[in-house]
N, C-alpha and C positions, 0 to 999 in steps of 0.2 A: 471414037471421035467425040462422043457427047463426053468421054473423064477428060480429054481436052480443053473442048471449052467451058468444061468444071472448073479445071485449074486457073483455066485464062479469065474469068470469071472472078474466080476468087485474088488474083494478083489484084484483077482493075480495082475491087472493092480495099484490100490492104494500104495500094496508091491512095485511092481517095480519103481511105479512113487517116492514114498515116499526113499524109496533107491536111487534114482537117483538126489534127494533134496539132501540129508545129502555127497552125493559125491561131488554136485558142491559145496554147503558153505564149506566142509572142504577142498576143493580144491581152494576157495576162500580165507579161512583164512591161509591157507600153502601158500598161494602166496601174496595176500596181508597184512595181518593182523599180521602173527605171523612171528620172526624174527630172529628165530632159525634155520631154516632151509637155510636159505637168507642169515644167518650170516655163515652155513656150508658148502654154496658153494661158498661166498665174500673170505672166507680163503682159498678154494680150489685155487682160480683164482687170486686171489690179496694176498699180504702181507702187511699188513701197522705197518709201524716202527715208536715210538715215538720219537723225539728228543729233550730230555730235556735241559732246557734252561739252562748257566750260572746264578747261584743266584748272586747278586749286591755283590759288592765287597765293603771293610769298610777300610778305610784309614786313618792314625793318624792325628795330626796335620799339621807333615812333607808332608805329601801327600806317607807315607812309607803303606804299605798293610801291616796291620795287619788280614786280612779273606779275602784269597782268594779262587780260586778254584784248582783241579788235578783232571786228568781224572780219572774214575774207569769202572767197567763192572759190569751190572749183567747178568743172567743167564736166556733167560725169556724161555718158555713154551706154547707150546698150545695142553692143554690135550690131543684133540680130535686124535692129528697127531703124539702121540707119542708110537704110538706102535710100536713093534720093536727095540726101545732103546734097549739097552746093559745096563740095568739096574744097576748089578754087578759091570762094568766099572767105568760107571758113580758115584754111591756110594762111591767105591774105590777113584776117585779122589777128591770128594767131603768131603772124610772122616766121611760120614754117612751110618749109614743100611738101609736095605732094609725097611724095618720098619716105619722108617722115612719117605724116599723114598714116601711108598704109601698113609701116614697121610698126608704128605705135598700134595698131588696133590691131594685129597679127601678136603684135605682145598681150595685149588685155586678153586676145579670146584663149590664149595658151593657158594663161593666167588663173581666170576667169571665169572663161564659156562664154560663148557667146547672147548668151540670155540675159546675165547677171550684170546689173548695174557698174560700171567702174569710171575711173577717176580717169579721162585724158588728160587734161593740163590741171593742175592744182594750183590753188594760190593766185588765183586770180590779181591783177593789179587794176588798179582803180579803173582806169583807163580802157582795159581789155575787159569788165567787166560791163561798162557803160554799152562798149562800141557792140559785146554779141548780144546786151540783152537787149538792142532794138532788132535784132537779125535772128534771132532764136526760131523765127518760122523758116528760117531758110534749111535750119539744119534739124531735120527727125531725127528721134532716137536720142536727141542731148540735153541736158538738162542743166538748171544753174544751181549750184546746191551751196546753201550756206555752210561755213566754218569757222570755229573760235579759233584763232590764233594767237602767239604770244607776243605779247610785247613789251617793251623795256624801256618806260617811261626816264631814266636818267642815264639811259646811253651806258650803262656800268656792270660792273661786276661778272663780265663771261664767264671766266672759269669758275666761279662760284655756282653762277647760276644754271649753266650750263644750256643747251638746248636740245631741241625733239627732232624727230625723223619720222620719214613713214612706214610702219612696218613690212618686211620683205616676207616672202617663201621661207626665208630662213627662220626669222624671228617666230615667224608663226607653229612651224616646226619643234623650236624649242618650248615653245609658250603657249602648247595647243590647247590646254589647259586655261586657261586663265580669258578666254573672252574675247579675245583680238581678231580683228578680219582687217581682210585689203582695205585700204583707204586709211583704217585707225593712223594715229601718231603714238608716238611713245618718245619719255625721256632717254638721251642715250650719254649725254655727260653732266655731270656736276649736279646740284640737287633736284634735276629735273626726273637722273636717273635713279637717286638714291630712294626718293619720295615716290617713285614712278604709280604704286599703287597707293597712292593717299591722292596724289594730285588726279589722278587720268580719269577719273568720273566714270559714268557708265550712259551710253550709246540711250538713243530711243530711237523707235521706228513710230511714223504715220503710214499707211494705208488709205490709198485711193480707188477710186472706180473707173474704169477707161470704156468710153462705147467703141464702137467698131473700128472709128477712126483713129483711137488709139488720145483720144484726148478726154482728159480729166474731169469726171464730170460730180466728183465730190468726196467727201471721207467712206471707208467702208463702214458700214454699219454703225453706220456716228460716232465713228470712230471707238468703239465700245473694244476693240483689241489693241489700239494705239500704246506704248507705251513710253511715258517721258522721258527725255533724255537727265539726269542726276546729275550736278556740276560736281567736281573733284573736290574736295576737303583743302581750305586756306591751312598757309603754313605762318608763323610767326617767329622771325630769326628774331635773332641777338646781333643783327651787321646793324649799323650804324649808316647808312646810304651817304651821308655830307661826309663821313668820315672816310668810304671809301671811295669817294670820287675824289676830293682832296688827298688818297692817297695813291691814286692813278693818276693825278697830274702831277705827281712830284715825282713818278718813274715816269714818264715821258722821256722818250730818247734813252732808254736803260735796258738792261734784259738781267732778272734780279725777281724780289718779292716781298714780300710786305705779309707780317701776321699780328694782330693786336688781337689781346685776350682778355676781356675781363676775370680776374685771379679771383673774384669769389663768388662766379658762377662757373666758370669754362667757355661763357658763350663769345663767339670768337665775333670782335668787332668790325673788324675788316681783313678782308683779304685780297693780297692785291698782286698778279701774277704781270708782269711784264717780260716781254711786250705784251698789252692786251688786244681786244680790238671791240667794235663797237657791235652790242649782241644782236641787233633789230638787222646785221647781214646776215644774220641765217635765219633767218624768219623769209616771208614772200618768196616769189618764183626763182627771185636769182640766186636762194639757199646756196645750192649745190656749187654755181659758179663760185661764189666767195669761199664756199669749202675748199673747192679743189685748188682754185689762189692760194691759199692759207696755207695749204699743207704741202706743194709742189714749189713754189714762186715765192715763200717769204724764207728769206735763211732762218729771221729770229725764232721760226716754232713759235707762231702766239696762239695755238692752240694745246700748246702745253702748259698743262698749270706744274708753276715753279716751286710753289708754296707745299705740296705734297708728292709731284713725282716724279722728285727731283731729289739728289743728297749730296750736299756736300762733307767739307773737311770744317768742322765749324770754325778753327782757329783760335784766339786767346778768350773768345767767349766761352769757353772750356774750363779757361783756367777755374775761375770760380766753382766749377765743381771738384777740381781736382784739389783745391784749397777744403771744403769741406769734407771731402770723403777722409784728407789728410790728418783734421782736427778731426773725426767722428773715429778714428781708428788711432788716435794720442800718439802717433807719428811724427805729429807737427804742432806746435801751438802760439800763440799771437805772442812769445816773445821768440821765437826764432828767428833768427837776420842770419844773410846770405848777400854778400859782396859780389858783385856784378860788375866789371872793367869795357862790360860793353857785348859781353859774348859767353857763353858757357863751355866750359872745356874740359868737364869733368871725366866724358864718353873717349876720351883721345881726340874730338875730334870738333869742330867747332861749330857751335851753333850758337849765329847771331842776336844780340836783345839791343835792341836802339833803348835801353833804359840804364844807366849807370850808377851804382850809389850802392848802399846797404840797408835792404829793405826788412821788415816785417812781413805780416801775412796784406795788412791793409792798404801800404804803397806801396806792396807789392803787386796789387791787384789794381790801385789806381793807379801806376805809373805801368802797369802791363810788364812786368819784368820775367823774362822768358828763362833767364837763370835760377830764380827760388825756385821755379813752381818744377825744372826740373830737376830740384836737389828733393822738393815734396815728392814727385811721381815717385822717385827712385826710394826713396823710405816707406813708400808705401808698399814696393813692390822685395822691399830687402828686409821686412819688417822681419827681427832677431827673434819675435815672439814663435812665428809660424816657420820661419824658416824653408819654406816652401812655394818658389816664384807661383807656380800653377795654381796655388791655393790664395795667396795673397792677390791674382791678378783676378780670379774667381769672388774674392771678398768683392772687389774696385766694380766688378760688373755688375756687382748684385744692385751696389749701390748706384751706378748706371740703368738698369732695366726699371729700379723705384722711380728714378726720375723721368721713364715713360722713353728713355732711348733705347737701342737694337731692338727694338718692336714695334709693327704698327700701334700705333694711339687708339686708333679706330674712329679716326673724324668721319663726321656722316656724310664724306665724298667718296666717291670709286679711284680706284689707281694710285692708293695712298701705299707709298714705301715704309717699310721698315729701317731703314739706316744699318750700321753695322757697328758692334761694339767687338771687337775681335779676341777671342779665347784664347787663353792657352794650347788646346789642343792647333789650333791654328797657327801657331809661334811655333809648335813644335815641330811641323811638316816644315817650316822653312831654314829654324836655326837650331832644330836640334831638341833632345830633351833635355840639355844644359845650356837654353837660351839665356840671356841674361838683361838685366833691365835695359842696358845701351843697347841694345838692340832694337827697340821701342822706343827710345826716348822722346821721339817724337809726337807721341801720342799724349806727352804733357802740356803742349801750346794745341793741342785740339785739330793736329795733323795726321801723318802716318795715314793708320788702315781707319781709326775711326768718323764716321760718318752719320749726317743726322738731315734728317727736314728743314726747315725752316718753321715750320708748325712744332715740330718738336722744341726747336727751342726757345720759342718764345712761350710755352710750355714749361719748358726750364726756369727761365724769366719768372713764371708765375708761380712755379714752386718753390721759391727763393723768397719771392716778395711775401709769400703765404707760409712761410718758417715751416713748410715741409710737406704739405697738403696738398690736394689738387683736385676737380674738375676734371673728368675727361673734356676736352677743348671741342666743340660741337656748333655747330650754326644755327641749326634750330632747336629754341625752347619749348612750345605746343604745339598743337593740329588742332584746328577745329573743332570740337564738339569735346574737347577733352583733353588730358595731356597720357591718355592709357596708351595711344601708340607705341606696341613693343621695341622700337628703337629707343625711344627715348628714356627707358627706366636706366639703364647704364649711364646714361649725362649724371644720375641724381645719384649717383653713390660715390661718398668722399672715397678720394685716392691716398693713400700718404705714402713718406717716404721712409726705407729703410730707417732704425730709429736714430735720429740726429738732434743733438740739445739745440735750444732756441738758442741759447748765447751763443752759439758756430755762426746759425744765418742772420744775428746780430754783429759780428764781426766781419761778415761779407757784403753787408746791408753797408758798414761803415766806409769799407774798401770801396764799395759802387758807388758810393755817393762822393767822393773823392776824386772818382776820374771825372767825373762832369766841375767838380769845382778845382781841382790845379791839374789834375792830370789826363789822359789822353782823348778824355770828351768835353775837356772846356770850353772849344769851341762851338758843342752844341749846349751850351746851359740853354732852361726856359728860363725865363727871369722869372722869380715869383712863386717857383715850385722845386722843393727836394728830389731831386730825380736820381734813382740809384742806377746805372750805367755800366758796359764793359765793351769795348772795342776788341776789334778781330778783323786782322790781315789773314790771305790765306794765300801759299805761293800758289802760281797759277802756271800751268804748261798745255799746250797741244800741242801733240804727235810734235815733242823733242824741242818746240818754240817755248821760250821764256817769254811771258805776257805779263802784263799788269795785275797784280795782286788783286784776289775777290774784296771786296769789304764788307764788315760785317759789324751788326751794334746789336747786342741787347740789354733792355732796362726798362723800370717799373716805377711805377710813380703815382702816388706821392708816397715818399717813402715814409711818413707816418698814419697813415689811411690807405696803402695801394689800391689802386681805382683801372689801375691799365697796365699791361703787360705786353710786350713789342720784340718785336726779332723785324731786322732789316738787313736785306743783302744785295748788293750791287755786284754783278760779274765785271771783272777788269775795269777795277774802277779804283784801285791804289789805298790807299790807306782810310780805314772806316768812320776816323774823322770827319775825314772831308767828305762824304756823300751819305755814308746810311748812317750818321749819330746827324747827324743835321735835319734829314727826313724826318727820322722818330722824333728829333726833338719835336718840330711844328705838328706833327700828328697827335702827341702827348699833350699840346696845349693845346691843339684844336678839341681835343675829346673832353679836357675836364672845365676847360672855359668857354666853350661851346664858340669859342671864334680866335682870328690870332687877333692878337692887339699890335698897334703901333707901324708906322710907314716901312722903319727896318725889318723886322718879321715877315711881314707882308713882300716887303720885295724880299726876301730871300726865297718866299714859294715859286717866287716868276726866274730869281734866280736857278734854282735845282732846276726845274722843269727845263729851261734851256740847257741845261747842261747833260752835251751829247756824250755819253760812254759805254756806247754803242760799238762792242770790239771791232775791230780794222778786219780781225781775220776769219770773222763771223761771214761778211760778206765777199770775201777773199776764197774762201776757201768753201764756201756752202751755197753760195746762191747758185742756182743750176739754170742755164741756159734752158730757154721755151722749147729747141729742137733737141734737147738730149732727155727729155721725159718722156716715157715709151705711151703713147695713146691706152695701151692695154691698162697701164697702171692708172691713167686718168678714170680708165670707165669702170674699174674695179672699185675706185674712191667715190663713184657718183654713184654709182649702185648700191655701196655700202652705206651712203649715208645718205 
């Protein structure tokens, strides 16, 4: 009986002992280890406030701000301490249900935790910010937290300049690394993302004291742990702001693009993607709303920059290269003529030239004659020397890829295409390895499979007016504090082209300067200034519709000083006369005379700007009814961005 209650004896003692284990390690890991509870009496007793930093500021040529910053507020939260709000109140001012109300805080604590400060409504508007910070006692747990936000003093340059988001779960995921919490913004298009760590600054915190009531009762330890928020690094482009804003009102009602280059830097003047749209709507609360408008509810895509990622077919602004590559390989030279009846017929098969006469190399490039340049393609590509299409169409590329085409440039935006200059090997998968030049001939008016930017070619433009050299074409010049930012040693190193003698882009210089004086750019002369020019139509179809031809101009000016380099292209807008050599003209005189002169000039900007060429079947065929967009896809888009 007594080994009995031995035994029973020594269980009760193992219970107690073994109970008295499980109390000190949970009493261990509640106070060492686990950081929920530490985290729910640090909020008890302290406050700590984020202070986000001013993002870098982007300045034009002038040193004029084009992206600066304005204060805003959001609304932040901390689940744990907000019982007892005036929930209804708050709602009410907030202009949301209750509904809302408890999804949204069931989202933060997922998020979050429930102890950790977060952001309910962000972006306060003037209004919404007056009305809670007289009600701020109503509602515990919430606070009003200052924030720099951006904004865009001349209404301009979206796709340039691009805008910010707030970082997700996902971002932080990829970017664990690098600093980022709930609340941050971050760049996600155009140079807001290229620059994202030059501009995004660095965070500070304040630290407070809270007595029992949970109310503020000064810095922690005079603030001796605080640490400053650091504003982002100012950027200094090469845009020109008067230049791109006068070249966003001249594509008004267009869908099309605009690149000007300064030829003896690379720094790119303007860039003008249309349709634009005005960038301070994704700024404030209603970001998201204008996003998901933008990219569900507008057919034109004005959230697509045109100007890099985008390619077309350039058209007879082509020709001009396929004129030099012709003289650079002694194929062709300035006295060759070539009789033109209005068509070329040489492939069996006919292809049109609205140019009639018996040209040279120079009216044949100012009068745009589609018959020489395909009698040059074909000598380039039959050249008797090599004997070998594959090798000969391999020379023509080399001299393609010098001129910065089938390759990204490397402009300092996101989502920049490469174009396509199409090989041999590629010819051979379709017509054989006894392809022959009529087979391609198209690729001599700047059609067929070859394909380019609009950045690239006005890029081209500038390697013509610079007899062979080039600038990688970039937007911004320095950063702040220096110009060592590793992106930018690449802008500083000359480019040149495969080797080409000066007298070749002397004889293209002659030819371009010709179309602006009798031939197919006369109607855009600047009075007063040499401007060397080339026009380009490009056939145009969707899905098997015959449309109005793209138009297309590039030219550089002054062709004894070049000072500016331009590529313009209007979608379904007919001959590049009439819409993009008339644009570039006014943009060429607005950059080198810093204004247009004279009543006619003047009204012709008010003319262009009204002139709607705005496809029929863009809105035909693309605008999507409000009830056939799937809600799923809306909240994927508002989440995303």
């Amino acid at each position: 009986m007594s080994a009995f209650n031995q035994n029973r004896s020594r269980i009760v003692q193992l219970i107690f002992i073994g109970a008295f284990v499980l109390i000190t390690l949970q009493l261990i890991n509640l106070q060492v280890f686990s950081t929920k509870y530490k985290m729910a009496a640090d909020n008890n007793a302290f406050y700590r406030k984020v202070i986000y930093p001013d993002r870098g500021i982007i300045f034009d040529r002038k040193k004029r701000a084009i992206l600066e910053n304005t204060i805003s507020y959001d609304l932040v939260v901390i689940p744990a301490e907000s019982k007892g709000t005036d929930t209804l109140a708050l709602c009410a001012l907030l202009n949301i249900d209750t509904a809302t109300y408890k999804k949204r805080m069931r989202d933060l604590i997922f998020k979050n935790g429930a102890v950790k400060p977060s952001v309910f409504e962000p972006l306060l508007t003037t209004e919404n910010f007056a009305r809670l910070n007289e009600n701020m006692y109503r509602f515990p747990g919430f606070t009003l937290s200052e924030r720099s936000v951006r904004s865009y003093p001349y209404d301009c340059g979206a796709a340039v300049l691009g805008y910010t988001a707030e970082v997700d779960t996902g971002f932080l995921r990829r970017h664990k690394d690098e600093g980022y919490e709930m609340g941050d913004y971050f760049g996600t298009t155009g140079l807001e993302s290229s620059y994202e760590k030059v501009l995004m600054g660095q965070r500070g915190i304040k630290r407070f004291i809270r007595d029992n009531k949970g109310r503020i009762q000064g810095p922690w330890e005079k603030g001796e742990f605080d640490t400053a928020a650091i504003a982002g690094r100012n950027l200094y482009s090469s845009i020109d702001v008067e230049l791109q804003k006068l070249g966003e009102k001249l594509m008004e009602n267009k869908v099309g693009s605009i690149v000007a280059i300064d030829p003896k830097t690379g720094g790119i003047l303007c860039m003008v993607s249309a349709p634009t749209y005005n960038p301070n709507y994704l700024t404030g609360n209603q970001r998201k709303k204008h996003l998901v408008d933008m990219m569900y509810f507008d057919p034109r895509k004005p959230l697509l920059n045109r100007t890099v990622s985008t390619t077309y077919s350039p058209g007879s602004t082509f020709k001009t290269l396929v004129g030099i590559i012709g003289m650079a390989e002694g194929v062709i030279d300035d006295q060759m003529t070539v009789s033109c009846g209005g068509s070329y017929l040489g492939c069996g098969r006919r292809m049109g030239c609205h140019a009639a006469g018996t040209f040279t190399l120079k009216p044949a490039i100012s009068k745009s004659c589609n018959s020489y340049f395909a009698v040059a393609y074909r000598r380039i590509l039959d050249n008797a020397k090599v004997n070998n299409r594959d090798i000969t169409l391999g020379l023509f590329n080399e001299y393609a890829y010098s001129f910065g085409l089938g390759k990204k440039l490397g402009v300092d935006l996101p989502s920049e295409r490469m174009g396509n200059i199409p090989t041999a090997k590629y010819y051979q998968k379709i017509f054989g390895k006894n392809w022959q030049a009529c087979n391609i001939i198209s690729n001599s008016i700047g059609q067929g499979e070859i394909t380019t930017t609009l950045t690239q070619l006005a890029n081209v433009m500038a390697i013509i007016a610079n007899k062979g050299w080039y600038y990688l074409p970039h937007l911004i010049d320095s950063v702040e504090g220096g110009d060592d930012y590793e992106m930018l040693a690449r802008f500083k190193v000359k480019q040149r082209t495969k080797n080409i003698a000066e007298s070749i882009f002397e004889e293209v210089h002659e030819g371009m300067q010709g179309t602006m004086e009798f031939g197919t750019g006369a109607y855009a002369k600047v009075p007063g200034i040499n401007v060397c020019g080339k026009t380009g139509t490009v056939e145009n179809a969707y899905r098997g519709e015959s449309l109005k031809d793209h138009a297309f101009f590039g030219a550089f000016a002054p062709r004894e000083n070049p000072r500016i380099a331009i590529a313009v292209m209007c979608e379904n807008a007919g001959y590049g006369a009439t819409s993009a050599a008339p644009i570039a003209s006014l943009l060429i005189e607005k950059y080198l005379r810093d204004s247009i002169a004279g009543p006619e000039r003047k009204a012709k900007i008010e003319q262009l700007s009204n002139m709607n060429l705005i496809p029929p079947q863009m809105k035909r065929l693309m605008k999507p009814e409000p009830n056939t967009i799937k809600k799923e896809n809306i909240k994927k888009a508002i989440a995303k961005n």
